[in-house]
LUMLUM-842793 format. One record per residue (C-alpha): residue number from 1; chain; x, y, z. Coordinates in steps of 0.05 Angstrom, whole numbers. Layout:
% LUMLUM-842793
R     n   chain        X        Y        Z
R   NUM       A        X        Y        Z
...
//
This chain:
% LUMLUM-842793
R     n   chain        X        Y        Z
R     1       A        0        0        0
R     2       A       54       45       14
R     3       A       86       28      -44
R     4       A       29       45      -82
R     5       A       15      123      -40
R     6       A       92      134      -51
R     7       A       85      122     -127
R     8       A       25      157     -138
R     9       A       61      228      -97
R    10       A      112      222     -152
R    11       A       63      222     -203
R    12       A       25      281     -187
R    13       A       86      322     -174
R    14       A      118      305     -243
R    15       A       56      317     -280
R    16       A       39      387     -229
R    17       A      120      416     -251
R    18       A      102      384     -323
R    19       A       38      431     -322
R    20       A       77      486     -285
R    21       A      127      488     -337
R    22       A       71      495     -396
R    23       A       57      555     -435
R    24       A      -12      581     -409
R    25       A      -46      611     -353
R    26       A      -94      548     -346
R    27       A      -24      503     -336
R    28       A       -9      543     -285
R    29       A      -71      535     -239
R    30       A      -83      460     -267
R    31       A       -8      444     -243
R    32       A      -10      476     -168
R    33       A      -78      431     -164
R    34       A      -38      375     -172
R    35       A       28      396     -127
R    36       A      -23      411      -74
R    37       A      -52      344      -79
R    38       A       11      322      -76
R    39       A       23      345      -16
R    40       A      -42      332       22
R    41       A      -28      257        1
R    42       A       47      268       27
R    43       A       23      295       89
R    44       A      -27      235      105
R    45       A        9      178       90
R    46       A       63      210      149
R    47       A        3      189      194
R    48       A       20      117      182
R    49       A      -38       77      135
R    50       A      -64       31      181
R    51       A     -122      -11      152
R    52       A     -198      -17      198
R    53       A     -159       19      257
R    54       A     -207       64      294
R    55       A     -218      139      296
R    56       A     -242      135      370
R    57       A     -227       99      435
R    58       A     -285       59      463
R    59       A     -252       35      528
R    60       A     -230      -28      500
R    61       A     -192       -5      444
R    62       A     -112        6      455
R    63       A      -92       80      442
R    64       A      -27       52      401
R    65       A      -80       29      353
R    66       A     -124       84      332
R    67       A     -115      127      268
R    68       A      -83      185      282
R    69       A     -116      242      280
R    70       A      -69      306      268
R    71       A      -51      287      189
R    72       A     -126      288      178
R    73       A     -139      345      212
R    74       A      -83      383      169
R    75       A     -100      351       96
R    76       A     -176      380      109
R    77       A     -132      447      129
R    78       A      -92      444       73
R    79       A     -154      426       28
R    80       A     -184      488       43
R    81       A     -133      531       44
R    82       A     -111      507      -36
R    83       A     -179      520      -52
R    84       A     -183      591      -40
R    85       A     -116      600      -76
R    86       A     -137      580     -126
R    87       A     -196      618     -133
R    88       A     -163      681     -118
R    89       A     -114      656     -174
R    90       A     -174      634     -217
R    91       A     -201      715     -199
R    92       A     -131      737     -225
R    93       A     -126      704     -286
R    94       A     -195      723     -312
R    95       A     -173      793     -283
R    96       A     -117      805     -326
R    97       A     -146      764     -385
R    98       A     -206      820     -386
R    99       A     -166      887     -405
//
């Protein structure tokens, strides 16, 4: 699984610098999509993938056991925060595009 997370970070940062690198305004916002997916994805699988382990202790379950719950907290952080970039990049583009 880990394997598969790890491989799938290096393909959205090679295509987001491979869309960063194109000629156009739209390559621009459709690559720092990607790098920021990137790194959400980056920053979650530091949490450790753990398979069925539980968001919430019950009494019985062992504390060394549960998902953790800091990477998720920042990837929904970090979700939100890309997504008004890029509308206020979205707002720029169609800004300057409208002279």
């Amino acid at each position: 699984m880990e394997i598969l997370v790890a491989l799938t970070i290096g393909l959205l940062v090679a295509a987001g610098i491979h869309r960063l690198l194109g000629a156009g305004r739209i390559n621009l916002l459709v690559g720092l999509i990607l790098l920021s997916q990137a790194a959400n994805l980056t920053i979650f699988a530091s949490g450790g993938l753990r398979h069925d382990a539980p968001a919430l202790i019950d009494g019985t379950t062992e504390p060394a056991v549960m998902a953790d719950p800091l990477p998720q907290a920042l990837v929904l952080t970090a979700i939100v925060i890309g997504f008004g970039i890029l509308a206020f990049l979205l707002a720029l583009i169609l800004r300057s595009t409208s002279k």
